[in-house]
DRENGUSE-279293 format. One record per residue (C-alpha): residue number from 1; x, y, z; residue in three letters. Coordinates in steps of 0.2 Angstrom, whole numbers. Each point is the difference from the previous one (the first is absolute). Example, Ala and Ser with C-alpha at 12.3 -4.5 7.8 and 13.67 -1.06 7.14 Angstrom:
<pts>
+-----+-------+-------+-------+--------+
| num |  east | north |    up | residu |
+-----+-------+-------+-------+--------+
|   1 |    62 |   -22 |    39 |    ALA |
|   2 |     6 |    17 |    -3 |    SER |
+-----+-------+-------+-------+--------+
</pts>
This chain:
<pts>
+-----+-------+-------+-------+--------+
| num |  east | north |    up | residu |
+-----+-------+-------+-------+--------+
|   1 |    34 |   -17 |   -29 |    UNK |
|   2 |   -11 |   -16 |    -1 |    UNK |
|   3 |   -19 |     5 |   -10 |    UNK |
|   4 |   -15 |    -6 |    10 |    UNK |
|   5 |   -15 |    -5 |    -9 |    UNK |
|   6 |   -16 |    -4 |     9 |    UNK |
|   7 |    -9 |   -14 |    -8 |    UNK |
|   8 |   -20 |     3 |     3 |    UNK |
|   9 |    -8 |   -16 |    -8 |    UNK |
|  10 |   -15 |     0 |     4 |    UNK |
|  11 |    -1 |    18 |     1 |    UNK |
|  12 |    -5 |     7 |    15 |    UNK |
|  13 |    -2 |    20 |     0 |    UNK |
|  14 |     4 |     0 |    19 |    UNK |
|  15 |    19 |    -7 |    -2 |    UNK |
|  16 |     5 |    10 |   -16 |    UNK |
|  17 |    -5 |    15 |     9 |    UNK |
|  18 |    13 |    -6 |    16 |    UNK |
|  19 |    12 |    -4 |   -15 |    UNK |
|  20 |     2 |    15 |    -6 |    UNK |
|  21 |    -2 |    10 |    17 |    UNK |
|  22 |    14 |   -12 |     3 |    UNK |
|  23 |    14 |     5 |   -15 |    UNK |
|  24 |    -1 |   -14 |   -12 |    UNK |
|  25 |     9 |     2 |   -17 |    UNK |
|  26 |   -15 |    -9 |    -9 |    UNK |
|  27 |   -19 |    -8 |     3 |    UNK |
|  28 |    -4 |   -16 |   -10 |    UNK |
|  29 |   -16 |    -4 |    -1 |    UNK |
|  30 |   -11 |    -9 |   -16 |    UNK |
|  31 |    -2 |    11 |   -15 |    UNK |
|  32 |   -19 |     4 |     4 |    UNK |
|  33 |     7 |    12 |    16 |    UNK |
|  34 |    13 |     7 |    -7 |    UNK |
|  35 |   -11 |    15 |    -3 |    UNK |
|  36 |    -6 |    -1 |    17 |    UNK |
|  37 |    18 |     1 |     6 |    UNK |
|  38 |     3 |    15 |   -11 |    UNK |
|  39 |   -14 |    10 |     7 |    UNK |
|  40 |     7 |    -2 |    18 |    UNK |
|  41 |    19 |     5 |    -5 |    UNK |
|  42 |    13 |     5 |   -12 |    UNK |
|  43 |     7 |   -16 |     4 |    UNK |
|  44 |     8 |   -16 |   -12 |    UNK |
|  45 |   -14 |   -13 |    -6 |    UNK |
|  46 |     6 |   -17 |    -4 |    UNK |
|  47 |   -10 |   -15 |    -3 |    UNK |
|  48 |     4 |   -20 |     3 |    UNK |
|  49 |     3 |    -1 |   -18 |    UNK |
|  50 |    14 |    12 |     0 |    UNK |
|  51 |    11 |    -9 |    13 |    UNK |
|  52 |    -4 |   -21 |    -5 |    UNK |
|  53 |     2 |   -11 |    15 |    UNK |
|  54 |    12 |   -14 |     3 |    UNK |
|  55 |    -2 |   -11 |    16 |    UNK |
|  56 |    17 |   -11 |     5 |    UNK |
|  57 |    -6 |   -16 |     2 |    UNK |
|  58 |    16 |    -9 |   -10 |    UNK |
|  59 |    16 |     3 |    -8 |    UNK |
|  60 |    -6 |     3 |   -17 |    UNK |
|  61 |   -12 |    13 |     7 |    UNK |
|  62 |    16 |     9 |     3 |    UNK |
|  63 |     5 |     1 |   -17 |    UNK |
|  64 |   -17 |     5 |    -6 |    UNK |
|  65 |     2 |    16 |    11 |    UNK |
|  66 |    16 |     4 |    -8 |    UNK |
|  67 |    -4 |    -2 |   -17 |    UNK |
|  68 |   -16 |    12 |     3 |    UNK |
|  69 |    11 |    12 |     7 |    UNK |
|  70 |    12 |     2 |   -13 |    UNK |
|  71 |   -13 |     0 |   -13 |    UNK |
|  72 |    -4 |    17 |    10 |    UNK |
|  73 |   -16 |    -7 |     9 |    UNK |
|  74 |    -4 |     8 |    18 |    UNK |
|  75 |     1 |   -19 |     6 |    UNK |
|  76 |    -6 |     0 |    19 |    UNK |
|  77 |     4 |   -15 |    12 |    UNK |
|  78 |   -16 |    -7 |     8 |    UNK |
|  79 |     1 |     2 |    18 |    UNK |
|  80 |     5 |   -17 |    10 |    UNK |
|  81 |    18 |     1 |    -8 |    UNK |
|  82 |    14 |    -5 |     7 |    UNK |
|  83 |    17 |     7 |     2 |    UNK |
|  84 |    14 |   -11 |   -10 |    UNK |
|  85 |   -13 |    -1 |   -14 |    UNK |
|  86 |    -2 |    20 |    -1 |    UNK |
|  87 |    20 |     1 |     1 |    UNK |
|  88 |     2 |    -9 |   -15 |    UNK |
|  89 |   -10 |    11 |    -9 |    UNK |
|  90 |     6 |    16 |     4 |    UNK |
|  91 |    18 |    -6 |    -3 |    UNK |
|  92 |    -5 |    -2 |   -17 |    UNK |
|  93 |   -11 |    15 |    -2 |    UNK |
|  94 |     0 |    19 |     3 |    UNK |
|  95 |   -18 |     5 |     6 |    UNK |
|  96 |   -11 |   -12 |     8 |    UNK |
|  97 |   -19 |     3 |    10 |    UNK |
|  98 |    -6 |   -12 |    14 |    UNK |
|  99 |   -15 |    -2 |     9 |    UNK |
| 100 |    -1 |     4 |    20 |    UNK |
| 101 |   -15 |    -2 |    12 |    UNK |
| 102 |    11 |     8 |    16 |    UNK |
| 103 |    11 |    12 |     2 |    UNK |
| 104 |    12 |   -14 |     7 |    UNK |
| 105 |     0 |    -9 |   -18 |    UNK |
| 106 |     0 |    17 |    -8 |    UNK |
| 107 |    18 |     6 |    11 |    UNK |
| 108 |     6 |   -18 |    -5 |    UNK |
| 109 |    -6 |     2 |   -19 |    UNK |
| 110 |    11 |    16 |     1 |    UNK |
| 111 |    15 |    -7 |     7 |    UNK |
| 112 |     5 |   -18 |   -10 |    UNK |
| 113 |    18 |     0 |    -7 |    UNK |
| 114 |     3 |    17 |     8 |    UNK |
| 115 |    -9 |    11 |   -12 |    UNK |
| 116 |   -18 |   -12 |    -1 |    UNK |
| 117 |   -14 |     4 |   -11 |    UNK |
| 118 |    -4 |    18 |    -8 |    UNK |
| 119 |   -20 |    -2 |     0 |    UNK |
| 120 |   -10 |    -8 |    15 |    UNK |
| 121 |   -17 |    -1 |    -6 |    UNK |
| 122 |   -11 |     0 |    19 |    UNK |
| 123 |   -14 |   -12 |     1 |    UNK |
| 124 |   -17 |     7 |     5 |    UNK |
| 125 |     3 |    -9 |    19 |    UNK |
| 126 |    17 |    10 |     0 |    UNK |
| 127 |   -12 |    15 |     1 |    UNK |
| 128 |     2 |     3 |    18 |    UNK |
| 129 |    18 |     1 |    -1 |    UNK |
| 130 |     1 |    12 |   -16 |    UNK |
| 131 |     7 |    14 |    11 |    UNK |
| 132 |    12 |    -7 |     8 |    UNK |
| 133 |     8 |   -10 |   -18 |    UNK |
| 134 |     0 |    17 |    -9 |    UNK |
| 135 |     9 |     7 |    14 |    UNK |
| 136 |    12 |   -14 |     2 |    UNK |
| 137 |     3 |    -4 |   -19 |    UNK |
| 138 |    -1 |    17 |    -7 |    UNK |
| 139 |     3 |    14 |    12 |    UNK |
| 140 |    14 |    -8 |    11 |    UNK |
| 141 |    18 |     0 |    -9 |    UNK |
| 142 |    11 |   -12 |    14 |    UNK |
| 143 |     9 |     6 |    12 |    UNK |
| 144 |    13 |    13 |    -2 |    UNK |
| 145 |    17 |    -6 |    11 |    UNK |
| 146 |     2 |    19 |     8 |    UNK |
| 147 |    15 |     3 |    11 |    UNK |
| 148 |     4 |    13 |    14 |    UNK |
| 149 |    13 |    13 |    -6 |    UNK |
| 150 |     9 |    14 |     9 |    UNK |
| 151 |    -3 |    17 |    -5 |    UNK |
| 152 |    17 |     9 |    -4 |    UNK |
| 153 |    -4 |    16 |    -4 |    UNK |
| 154 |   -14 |    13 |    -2 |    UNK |
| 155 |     1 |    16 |   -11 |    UNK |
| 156 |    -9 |    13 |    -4 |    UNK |
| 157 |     2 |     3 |   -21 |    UNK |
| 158 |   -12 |    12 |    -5 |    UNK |
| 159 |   -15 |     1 |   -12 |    UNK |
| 160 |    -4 |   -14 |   -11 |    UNK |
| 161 |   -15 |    -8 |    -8 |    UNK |
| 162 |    -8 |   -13 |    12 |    UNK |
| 163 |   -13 |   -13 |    -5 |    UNK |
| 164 |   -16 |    -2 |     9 |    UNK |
| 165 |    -9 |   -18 |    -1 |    UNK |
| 166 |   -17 |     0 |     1 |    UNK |
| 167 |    -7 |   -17 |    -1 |    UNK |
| 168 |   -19 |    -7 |    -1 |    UNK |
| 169 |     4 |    -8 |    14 |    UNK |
| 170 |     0 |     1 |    19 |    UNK |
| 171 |    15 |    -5 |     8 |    UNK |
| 172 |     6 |    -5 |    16 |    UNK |
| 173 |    13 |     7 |    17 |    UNK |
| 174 |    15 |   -11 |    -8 |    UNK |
| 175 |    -3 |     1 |   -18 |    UNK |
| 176 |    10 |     9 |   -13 |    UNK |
| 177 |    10 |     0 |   -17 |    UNK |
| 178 |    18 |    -4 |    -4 |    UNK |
| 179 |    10 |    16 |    -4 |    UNK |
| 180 |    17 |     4 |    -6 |    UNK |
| 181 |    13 |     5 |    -8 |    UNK |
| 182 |     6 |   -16 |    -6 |    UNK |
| 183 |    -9 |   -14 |    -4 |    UNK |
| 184 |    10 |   -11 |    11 |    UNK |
| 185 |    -3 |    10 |    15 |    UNK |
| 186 |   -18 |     4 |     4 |    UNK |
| 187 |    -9 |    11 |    15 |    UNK |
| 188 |   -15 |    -3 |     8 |    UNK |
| 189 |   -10 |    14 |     0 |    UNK |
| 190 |   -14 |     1 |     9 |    UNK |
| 191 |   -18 |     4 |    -7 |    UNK |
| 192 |    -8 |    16 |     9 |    UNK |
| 193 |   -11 |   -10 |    12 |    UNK |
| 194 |     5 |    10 |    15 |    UNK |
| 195 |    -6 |    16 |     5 |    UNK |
| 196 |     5 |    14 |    10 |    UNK |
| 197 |    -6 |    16 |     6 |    UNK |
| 198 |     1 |     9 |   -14 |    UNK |
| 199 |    -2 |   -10 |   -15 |    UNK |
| 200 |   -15 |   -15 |     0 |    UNK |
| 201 |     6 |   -17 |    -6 |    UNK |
| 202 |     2 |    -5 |   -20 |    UNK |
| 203 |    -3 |   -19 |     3 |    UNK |
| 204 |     0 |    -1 |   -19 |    UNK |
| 205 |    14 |     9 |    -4 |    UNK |
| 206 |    19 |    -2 |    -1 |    UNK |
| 207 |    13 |    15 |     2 |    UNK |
| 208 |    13 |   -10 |   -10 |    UNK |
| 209 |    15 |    10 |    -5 |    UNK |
| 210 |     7 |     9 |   -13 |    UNK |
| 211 |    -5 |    -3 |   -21 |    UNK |
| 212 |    17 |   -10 |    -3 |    UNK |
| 213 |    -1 |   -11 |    14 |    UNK |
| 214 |    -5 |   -20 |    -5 |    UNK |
| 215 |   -15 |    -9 |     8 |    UNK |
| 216 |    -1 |   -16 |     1 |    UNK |
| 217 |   -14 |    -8 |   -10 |    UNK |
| 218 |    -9 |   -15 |     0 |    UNK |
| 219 |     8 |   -15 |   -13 |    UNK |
| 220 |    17 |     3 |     7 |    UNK |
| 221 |     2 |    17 |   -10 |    UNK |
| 222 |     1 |    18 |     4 |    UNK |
| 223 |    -5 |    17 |    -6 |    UNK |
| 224 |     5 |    17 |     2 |    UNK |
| 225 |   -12 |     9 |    12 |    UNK |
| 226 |    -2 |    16 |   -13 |    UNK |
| 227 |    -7 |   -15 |   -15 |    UNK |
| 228 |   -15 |    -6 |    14 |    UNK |
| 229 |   -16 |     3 |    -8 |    UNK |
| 230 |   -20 |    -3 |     5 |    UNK |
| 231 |    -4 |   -16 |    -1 |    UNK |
| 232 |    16 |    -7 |     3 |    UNK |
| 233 |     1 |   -15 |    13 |    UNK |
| 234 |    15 |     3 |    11 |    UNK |
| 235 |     8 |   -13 |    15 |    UNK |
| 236 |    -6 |     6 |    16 |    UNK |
| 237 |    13 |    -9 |    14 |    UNK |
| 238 |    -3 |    -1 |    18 |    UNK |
| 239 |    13 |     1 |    16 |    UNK |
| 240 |    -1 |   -19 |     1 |    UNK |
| 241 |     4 |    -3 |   -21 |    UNK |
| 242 |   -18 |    -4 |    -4 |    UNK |
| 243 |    -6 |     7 |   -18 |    UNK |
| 244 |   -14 |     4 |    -7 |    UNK |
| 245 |    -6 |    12 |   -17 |    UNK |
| 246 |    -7 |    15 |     0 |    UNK |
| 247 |    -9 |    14 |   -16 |    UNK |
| 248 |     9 |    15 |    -3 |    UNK |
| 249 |   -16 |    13 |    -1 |    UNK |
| 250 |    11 |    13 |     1 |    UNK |
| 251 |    18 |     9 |     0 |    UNK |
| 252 |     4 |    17 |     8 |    UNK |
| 253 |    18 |     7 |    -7 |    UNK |
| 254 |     4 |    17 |    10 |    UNK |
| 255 |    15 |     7 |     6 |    UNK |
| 256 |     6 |    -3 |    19 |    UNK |
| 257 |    14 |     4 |     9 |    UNK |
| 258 |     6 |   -17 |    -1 |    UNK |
| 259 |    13 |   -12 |    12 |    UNK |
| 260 |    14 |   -11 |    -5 |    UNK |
| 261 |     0 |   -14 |    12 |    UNK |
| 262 |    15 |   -13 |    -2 |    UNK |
| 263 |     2 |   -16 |    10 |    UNK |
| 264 |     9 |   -19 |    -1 |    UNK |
| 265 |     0 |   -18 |     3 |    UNK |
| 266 |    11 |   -10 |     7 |    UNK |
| 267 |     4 |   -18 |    -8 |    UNK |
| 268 |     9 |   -15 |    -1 |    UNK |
| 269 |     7 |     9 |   -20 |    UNK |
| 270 |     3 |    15 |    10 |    UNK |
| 271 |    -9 |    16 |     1 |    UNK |
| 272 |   -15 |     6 |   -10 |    UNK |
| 273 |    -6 |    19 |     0 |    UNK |
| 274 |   -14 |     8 |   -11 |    UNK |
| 275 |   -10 |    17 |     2 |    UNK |
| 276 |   -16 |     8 |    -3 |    UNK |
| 277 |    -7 |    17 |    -3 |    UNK |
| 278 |   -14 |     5 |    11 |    UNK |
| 279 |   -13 |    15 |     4 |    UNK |
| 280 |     6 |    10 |    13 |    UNK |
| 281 |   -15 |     0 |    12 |    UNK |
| 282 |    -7 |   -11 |    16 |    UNK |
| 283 |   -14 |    -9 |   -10 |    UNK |
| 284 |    14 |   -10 |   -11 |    UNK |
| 285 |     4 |   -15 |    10 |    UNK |
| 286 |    12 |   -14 |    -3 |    UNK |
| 287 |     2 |   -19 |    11 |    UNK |
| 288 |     6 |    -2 |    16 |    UNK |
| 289 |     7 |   -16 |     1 |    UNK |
| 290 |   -13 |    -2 |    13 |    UNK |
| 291 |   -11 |     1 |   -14 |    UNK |
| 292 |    -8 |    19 |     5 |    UNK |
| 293 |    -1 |    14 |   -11 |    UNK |
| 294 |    14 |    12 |     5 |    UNK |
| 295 |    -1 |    18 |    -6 |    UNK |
| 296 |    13 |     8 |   -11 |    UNK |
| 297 |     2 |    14 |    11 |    UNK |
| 298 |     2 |   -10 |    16 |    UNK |
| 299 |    12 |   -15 |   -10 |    UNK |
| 300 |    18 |     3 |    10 |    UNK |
| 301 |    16 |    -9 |    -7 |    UNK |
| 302 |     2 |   -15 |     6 |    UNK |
| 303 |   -18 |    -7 |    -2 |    UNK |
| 304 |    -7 |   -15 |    -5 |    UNK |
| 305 |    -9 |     1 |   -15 |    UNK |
| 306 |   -10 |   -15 |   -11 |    UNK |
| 307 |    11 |    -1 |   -18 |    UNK |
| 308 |     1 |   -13 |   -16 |    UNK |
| 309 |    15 |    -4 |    -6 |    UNK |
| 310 |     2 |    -9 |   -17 |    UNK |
| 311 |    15 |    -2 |   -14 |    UNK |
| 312 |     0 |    16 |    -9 |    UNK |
| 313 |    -4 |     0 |   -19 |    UNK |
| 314 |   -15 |     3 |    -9 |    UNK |
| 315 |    -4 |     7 |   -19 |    UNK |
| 316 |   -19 |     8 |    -2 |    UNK |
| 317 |    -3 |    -9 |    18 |    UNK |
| 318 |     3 |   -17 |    -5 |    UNK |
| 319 |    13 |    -9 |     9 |    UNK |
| 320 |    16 |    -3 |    -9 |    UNK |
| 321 |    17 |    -6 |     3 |    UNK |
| 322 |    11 |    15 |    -2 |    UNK |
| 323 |    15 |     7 |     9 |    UNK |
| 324 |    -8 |    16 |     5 |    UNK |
| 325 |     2 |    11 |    16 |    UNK |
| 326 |   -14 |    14 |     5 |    UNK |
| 327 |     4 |    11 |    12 |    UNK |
+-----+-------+-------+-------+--------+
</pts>
């Protein structure tokens, strides 16, 4: 996840207010208003002097950067640099902050040789688009590539524990988390953003599944539902594979009469299958692959559900290369 700082130099009360409304990791401003920060949030204070300025104008200037950088400064790149010079740093370093004035510079500061910078540091006339580069550069994860699987079968196995979600968050008709039992074959399940005639809608909330099932987290790793915990950020994926972070402010863990829903892929390599543990009742939903919720209770064999599939292996939810088969 890329930090956003928001520079505010000359302060101005007005945009440090909309910064931190806005989510920033960090306001810098001189060192005579860093108290006045302070006294508006529990929020990071940094001042000019902590992150020195390098402006690109030559080829040495590059090398300048780098040595700054690995002496451990917070070396920042003053706005108006270009791409190839900014690739040559960071193929040589491993953290690297860049000034932006747009959200278009700021997306691009993110994305140079694939992985891009770790700070953008937004310029007073990048205020208005604050919003919008937090939500871009820290809340959206990519795009997951979902497919449309097959359900095979659906089973009633008793009573188990099942976890409840409850995020900070309010989320959307086609959003979700990836559940299941193997971390190479994940289930969209669908947050509680539907309601019926007996129960009002949980927007915030995901049924997920049983306590041993994985969910898949953002960084490219995964957890086991029963180890969530307030204040966790979790990956939220929506029908169409777009991503985005949301707060744990809660877990319920109660025992449900549970279903085990199994279903497959078909590819080139031949067929894939996974399965899921899920509450038995009409408020948890999984994916159509028309991308509506679809109730548990009304999902027939045969349906098209939204799945990730993904090579199997991984050890305390980092990915591995390992023979390894999860049923």
């Amino acid at each position: 996840m890329k930090k956003v700082i928001f520079k505010s130099v000359p302060f101005d009360k007005n945009l440090v207010t909309l910064a931190l409304e806005s989510g920033v990791d960090a306001i810098m401003v001189e060192k005579d208003q860093v108290a006045a920060v302070k006294s508006l949030s529990k929020v990071k204070t940094i001042t000019p002097e902590d992150m020195p300025v390098v402006e690109l104008k030559k080829k040495s200037d590059e090398d300048i950067a780098i040595k700054g950088i690995k002496e451990g400064k917070d070396v920042v790149l003053k706005k108006g640099w270009e791409i190839i010079p900014v690739e040559n740093i960071l193929a040589q370093v491993d953290t690297l902050a860049l000034e932006c004035e747009s959200l278009d510079r700021a997306i691009l500061a993110a994305g140079i040789l694939e992985r891009g910078c770790d700070t953008i540091v937004v310029l007073p006339e990048g205020a208005a688009d604050l919003k919008q580069i937090v939500s871009e550069l820290k809340l959206s994860q990519g795009t997951m590539d979902l497919q449309a699987a097959t359900v095979t079968e659906i089973e009633s196995t008793g009573l188990g524990h099942r976890v409840c979600v409850d995020t900070i968050s309010i989320l959307k008709k086609g959003q979700g988390m990836l559940i299941g039992n193997s971390s190479a074959f994940s289930f969209l399940v669908h947050a509680e953003t539907e309601s019926n005639p007996y129960v009002a809608a949980r927007p915030f909330r995901i049924n997920a599944g049983a306590v041993h099932a994985y969910a898949q987290m953002p960084g490219d790793k995964t957890t086991y539902l029963e180890e969530l915990a307030s204040g966790d950020d979790v990956l939220i994926v929506g029908a169409d594979g777009a991503t985005s972070l949301a707060t744990v402010g809660r877990v319920k863990v109660e025992i449900r009469p549970m279903l085990l829903i199994k279903a497959e892929v078909k590819t080139q390599e031949g067929v894939k299958t996974g399965q899921v543990f899920l509450q038995n009742a009409e408020t948890i939903r999984v994916v159509s692959d028309k991308g509506e919720p679809v109730s548990v209770v009304s999902l027939q064999v045969g349906d098209k559900i939204m799945v990730k599939t993904d090579e199997a292996g991984r050890h305390f939810g980092m990915r591995i290369t390992e023979e390894i088969k999860e049923g």
